[in-house]
C-alpha positions as CSV (number, residue, x, y, z in Angstrom):
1,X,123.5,191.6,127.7
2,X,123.9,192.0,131.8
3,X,124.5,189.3,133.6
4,X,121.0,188.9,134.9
5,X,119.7,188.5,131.8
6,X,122.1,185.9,131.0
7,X,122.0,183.9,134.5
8,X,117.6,184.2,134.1
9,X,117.1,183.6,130.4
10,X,113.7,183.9,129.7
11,X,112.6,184.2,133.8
12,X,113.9,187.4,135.8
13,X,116.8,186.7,138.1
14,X,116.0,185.2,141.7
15,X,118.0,187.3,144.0
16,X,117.8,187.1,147.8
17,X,119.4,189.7,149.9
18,X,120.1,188.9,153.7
19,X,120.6,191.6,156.2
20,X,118.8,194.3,157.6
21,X,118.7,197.9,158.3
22,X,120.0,200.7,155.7
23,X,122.7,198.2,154.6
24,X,119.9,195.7,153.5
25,X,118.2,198.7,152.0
26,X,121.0,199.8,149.9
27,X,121.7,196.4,148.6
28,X,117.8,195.9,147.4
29,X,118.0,199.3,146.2
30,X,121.3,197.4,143.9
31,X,119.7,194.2,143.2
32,X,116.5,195.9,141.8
33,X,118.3,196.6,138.9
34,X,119.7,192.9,138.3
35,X,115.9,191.8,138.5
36,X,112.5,192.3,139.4
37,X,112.5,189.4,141.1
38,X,114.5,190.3,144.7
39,X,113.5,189.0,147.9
40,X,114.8,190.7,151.0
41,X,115.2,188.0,153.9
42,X,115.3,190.7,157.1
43,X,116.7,190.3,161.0
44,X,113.7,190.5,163.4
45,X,115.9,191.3,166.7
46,X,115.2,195.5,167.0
47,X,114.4,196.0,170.3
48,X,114.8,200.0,169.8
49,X,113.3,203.1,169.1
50,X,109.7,202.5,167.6
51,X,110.1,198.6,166.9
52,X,111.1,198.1,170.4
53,X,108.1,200.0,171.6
54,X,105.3,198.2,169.2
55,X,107.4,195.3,169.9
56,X,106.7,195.4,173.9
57,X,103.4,196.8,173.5
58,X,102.2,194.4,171.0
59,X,104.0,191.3,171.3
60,X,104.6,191.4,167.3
61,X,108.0,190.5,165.4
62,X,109.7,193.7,165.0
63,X,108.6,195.8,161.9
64,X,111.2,198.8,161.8
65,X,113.7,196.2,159.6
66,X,110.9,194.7,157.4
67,X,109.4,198.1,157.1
68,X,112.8,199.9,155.6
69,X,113.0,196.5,153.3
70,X,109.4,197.2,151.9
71,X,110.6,200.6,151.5
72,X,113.5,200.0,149.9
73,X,111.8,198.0,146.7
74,X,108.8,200.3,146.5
75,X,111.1,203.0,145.8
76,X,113.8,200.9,144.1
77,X,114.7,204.0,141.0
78,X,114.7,201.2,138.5
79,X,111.6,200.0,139.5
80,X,110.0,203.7,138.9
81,X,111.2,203.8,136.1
82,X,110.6,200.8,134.1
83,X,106.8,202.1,135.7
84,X,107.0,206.0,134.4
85,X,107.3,204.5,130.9
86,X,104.1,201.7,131.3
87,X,101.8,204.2,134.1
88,X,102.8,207.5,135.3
89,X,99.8,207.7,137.5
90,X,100.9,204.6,138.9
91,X,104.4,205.4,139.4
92,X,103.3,208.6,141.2
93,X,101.1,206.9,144.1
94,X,104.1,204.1,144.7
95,X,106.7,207.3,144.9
96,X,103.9,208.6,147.9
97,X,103.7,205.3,149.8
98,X,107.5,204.9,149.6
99,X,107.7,208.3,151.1
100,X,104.5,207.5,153.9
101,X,105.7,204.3,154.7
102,X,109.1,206.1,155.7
103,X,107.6,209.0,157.4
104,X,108.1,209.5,160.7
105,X,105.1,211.6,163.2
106,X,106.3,214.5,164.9
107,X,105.4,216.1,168.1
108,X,105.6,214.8,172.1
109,X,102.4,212.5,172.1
110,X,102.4,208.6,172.4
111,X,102.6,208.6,168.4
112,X,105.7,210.4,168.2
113,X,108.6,208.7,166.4
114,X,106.9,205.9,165.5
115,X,107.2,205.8,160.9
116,X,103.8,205.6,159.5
117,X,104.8,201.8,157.7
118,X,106.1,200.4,161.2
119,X,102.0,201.0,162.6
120,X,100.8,199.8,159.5
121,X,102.6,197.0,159.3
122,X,102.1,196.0,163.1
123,X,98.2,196.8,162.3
124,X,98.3,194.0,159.1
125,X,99.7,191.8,161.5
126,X,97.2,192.3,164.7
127,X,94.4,192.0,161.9
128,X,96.2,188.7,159.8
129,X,97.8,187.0,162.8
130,X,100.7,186.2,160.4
131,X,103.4,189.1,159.3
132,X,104.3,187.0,156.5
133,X,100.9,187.4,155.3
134,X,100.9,191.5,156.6
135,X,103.7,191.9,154.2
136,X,102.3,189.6,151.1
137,X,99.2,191.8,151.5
138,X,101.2,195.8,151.7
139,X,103.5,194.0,148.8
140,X,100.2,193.8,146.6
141,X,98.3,197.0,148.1
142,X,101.5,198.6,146.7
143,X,102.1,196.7,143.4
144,X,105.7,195.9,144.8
145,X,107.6,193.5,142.2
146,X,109.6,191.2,144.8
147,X,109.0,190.0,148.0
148,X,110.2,191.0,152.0
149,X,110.2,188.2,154.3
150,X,111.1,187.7,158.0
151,X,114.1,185.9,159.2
152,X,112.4,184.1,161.7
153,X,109.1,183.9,162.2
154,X,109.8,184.7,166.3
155,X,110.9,188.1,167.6
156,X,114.6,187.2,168.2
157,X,116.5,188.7,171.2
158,X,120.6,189.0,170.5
159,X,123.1,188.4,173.1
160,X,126.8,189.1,173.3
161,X,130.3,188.0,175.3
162,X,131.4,191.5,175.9
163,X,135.1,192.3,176.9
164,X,136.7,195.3,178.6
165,X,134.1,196.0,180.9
166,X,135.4,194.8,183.6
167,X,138.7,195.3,185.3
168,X,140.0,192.4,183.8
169,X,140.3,192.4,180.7
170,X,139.9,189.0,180.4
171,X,136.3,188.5,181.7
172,X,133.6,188.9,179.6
173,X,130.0,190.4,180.3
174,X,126.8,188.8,178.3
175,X,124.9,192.2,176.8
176,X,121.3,191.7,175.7
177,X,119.6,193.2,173.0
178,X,120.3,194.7,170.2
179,X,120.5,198.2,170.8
180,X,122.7,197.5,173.6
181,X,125.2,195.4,171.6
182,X,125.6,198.1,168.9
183,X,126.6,200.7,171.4
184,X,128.6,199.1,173.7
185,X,131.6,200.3,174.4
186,X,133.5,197.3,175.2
187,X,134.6,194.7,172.6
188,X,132.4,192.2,171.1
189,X,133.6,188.8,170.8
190,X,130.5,186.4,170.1
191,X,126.8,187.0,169.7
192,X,124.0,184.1,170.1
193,X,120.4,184.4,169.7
194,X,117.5,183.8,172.0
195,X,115.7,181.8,171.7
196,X,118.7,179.7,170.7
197,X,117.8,178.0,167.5
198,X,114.9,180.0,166.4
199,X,112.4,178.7,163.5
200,X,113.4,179.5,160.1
201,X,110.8,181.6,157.9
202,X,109.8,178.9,155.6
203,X,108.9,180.8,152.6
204,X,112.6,182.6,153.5
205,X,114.5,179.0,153.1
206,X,112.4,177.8,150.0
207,X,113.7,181.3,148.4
208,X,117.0,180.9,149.8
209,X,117.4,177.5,148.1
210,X,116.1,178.9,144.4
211,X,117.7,181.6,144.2
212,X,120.4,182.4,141.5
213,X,122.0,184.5,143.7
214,X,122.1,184.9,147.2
215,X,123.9,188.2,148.8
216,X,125.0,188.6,152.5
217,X,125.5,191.9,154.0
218,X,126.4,194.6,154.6
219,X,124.9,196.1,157.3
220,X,125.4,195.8,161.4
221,X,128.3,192.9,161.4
222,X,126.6,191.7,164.8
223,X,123.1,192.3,164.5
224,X,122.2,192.3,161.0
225,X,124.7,190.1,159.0
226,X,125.7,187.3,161.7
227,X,122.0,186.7,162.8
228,X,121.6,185.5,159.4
229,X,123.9,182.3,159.9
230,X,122.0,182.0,163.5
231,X,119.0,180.0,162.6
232,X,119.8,176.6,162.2
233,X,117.4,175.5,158.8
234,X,118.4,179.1,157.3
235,X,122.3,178.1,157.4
236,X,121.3,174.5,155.9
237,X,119.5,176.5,153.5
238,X,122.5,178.5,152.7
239,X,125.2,175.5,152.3
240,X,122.8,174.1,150.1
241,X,121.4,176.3,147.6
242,X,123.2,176.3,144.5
243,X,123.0,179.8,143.5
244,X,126.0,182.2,144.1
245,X,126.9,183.6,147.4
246,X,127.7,187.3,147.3
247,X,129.3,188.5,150.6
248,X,129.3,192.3,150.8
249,X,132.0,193.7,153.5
250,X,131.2,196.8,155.3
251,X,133.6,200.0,154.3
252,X,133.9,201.2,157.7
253,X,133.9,199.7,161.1
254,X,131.3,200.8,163.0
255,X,131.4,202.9,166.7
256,X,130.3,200.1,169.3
257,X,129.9,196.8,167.2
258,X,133.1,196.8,165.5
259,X,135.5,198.9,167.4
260,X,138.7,198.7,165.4
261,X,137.7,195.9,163.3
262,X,139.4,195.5,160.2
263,X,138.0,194.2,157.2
264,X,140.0,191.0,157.7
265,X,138.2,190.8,160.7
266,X,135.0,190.6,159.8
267,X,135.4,187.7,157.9
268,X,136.9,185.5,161.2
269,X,134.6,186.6,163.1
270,X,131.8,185.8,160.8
271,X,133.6,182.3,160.1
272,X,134.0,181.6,163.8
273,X,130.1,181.7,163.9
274,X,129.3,179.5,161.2
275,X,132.5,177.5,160.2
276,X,130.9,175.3,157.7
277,X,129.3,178.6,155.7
278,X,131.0,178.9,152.3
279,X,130.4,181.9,150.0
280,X,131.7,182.7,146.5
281,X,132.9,186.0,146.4
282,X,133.8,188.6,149.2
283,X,133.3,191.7,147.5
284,X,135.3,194.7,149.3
285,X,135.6,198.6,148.5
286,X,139.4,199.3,147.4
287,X,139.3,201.7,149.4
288,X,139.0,200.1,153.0
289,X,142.1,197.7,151.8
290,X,145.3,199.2,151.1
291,X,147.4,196.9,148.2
292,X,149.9,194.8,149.8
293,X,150.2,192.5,152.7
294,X,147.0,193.7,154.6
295,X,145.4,192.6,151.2
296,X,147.0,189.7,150.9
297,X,146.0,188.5,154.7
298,X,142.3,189.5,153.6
299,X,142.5,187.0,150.6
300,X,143.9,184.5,152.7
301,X,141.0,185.1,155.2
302,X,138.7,185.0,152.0
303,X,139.4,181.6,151.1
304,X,138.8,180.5,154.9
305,X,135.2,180.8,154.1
306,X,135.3,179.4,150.3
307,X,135.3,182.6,148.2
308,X,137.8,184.5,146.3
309,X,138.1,188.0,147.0
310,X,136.9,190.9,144.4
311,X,137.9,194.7,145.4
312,X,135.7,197.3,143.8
313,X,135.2,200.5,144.1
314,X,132.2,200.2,146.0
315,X,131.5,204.0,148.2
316,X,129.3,206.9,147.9
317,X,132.3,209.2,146.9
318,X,133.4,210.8,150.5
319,X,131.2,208.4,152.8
320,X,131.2,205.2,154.0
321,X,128.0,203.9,152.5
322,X,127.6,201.4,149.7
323,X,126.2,202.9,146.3
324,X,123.3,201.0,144.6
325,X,124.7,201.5,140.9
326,X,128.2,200.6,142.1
327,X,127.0,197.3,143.7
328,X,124.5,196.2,140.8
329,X,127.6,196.3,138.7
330,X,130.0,194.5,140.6
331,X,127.5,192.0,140.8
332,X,126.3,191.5,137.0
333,X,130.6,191.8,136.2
334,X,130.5,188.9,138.3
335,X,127.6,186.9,136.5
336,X,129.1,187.7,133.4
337,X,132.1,186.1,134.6
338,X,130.7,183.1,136.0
C-alpha cells in the first residue's frame, strides 16, 4: 500500500504543489502519481517572452506559468495511463491538447513564439473576466483530474536588492521584473513583490489549508519558490494547514539567481523571507551535498525552518533536473513513515 493510499483512505490524496515554471511541472508530473487529486498553486510575475507580451498587450495575469502547470497534469504519464486502460480514444485527444497547448508558432509574424495554451488561455480569460474560471473551464474541456490555480489573483511584478553592480560592493541596485532578476549578473540578496501584499487566490488558500500534503519548490529560488511565501493570507495559509510540508531544494544553482549559492543557502535565504514559515522535511539530491560537515551545516540550516532533512537520490542521471518517479517515491517513503 503507497503512502497515498494510506494518508487518503477511501478519498484520493490532496496534494498542493507551489512553484512555477518546469520545476513546478516536474513536481505535478511526481505528485500525479501519489493522487489524482493535485492542485498546482502557480507564480503570476512572468513578465517575458510571450506572457510578458499578452501580459502588456492585454492587461491579463500572466498565463505562460499556469499554462505549463495545465500542461503538466494533462500529460501527467500516470494519468494516461490509468485512461488507456478505461478509453483509449480518450487518452489519445488529451495526449494532442498536452502537446497543442505546449506548441509554440513559428515564423516572423506578430504570432510568433507565442504557445498555442498561453493565447488560449488569455482568450478564456478576455471572454470569462476571471482566469480562475479560464482555467476551471480548459480543466473540464480537457477532462483534467486536479486543478491549476493562480497565486494571486493580480499580475505580480518582482523586485530585487541587487549587489555588485556598482563600484562598491556594498551598495545595492533594486532590479524589476522577473526576467531581469533571473539574469542578473550581480548577486541577489532580497526580492519583494509589487504590489506589496498582493491578494491571495482564495480557492488557492482553501486548498492550501486541506491539503494532506503541501510541497514547495523547486524551481527559480527568487521567482518561483520565494514569491510563494510573498502573499500575506498564502503564508497564514501555509503555517496553518495541517498537512505535511515538503520542501524540494534545487540540484543546481542556477546562472543569475543563485550565483554560487549552495544548497545551505537556499534555505537562509528562503528563511530570511518568511522567518515564521516551518516545513517538515527538506528533501535534497545526495548528490548536490557531499557527506560530512557541509551536510551537517545543511541539517542544522534544516531545522532553522522546522524540518528535518532527507537526502535522496533525486536527478535525471547526468543532469540537474528533478525526476518525476524519483520524487513520487521520496514522497510516499515519507507518508509511509509518517
Amino acid at each position: 500500500m503507497s503512502g497515498a493510499d494510506r494518508a487518503g483512505g477511501a478519498r484520493p490524496l490532496r496534494i498542493a504543489s507551489l512553484g512555477g515554471g518546469h520545476g513546478l511541472f516536474n513536481t505535478l508530473t511526481a505528485m500525479r502519481r501519489l493522487s489524482s487529486d493535485v492542485t498546482a498553486v502557480v507564480t503570476v510575475a512572468d513578465d517575458g517572452g510571450s506572457s510578458g507580451r499578452l501580459r502588456n498587450e492585454l492587461g491579463l495575469i500572466p498565463p505562460g506559468d499556469l499554462r505549463m502547470a495545465l500542461a503538466a497534469l494533462t500529460a501527467a504519464p500516470a494519468a494516461l495511463e490509468e485512461l488507456d486502460q478505461r478509453d483509449p480514444a480518450a487518452a489519445r485527444r488529451r495526449r494532442l491538447w498536452a502537446r497543442v497547448l505546449q506548441h509554440r508558432f513559428g515564423g516572423s509574424g506578430a504570432l510568433a513564439g507565442h504557445p498555442v495554451g498561453n493565447l488560449l488561455l488569455s482568450g478564456v480569460d478576455e471572454v470569462t473576466g476571471d482566469m480562475v474560471e479560464a482555467l476551471e473551464a480548459l480543466i473540464e474541456l480537457f477532462g483534467v483530474e486536479g486543478a491549476v490555480l493562480p497565486m494571486s489573483t493580480a499580475a505580480l511584478v518582482i523586485e530585487a536588492d541587487v549587489t555588485g553592480l556598482e563600484e562598491d560592493p556594498r551598495m545595492s541596485r533594486v532590479i524589476r521584473g522577473q526576467v531581469a532578476v533571473a539574469t542578473t549578473p550581480g548577486v541577489v540578496r532580497r526580492v519583494r513583490l509589487d504590489p506589496a501584499a498582493p491578494p491571495a487566490c482564495p480557492a488557492a488558500v482553501d486548498v492550501i489549508h486541506t491539503a494532506d500534503v503541501v510541497t514547495i519548490g523547486p524551481g527559480s529560488w527568487f521567482s518561483s519558490v520565494i514569491p510563494h511565501v510573498l502573499v500575506p493570507d498564502q503564508l497564514a495559509a501555509l503555517r496553518r494547514t495541517g498537512g505535511r510540508k515538503i520542501l524540494f531544494v534545487n540540484l543546481a544553482a542556477e546562472p543569475g539567481e543563485t550565483t554560487g549559492f549552495s544548497v545551505e543557502r537556499h534555505l537562509h535565504v528562503l528563511h530570511a523571507h518568511a522567518d515564521t514559515l516551518r516545513v517538515d522535511d527538506v528533501v535534497v539530491d545526495e548528490g548536490s551535498v557531499p557527506a560530512g560537515r557541509e551536510r551537517e551545516h545543511l541539517e542544522r540550516a534544516a531545522h532553522t525552518i522546522g524540518a528535518r532533512l532527507v537526502i535522496a537520490d533525486l536527478a535525471v542521471p547526468g543532469t540537474a533536473v528533478h525526476d518525476p518517479e524519483r520524487m513520487a517515491a521520496v514522497v510516499d517513503r515519507l507518508l509511509l513513515e509518517g
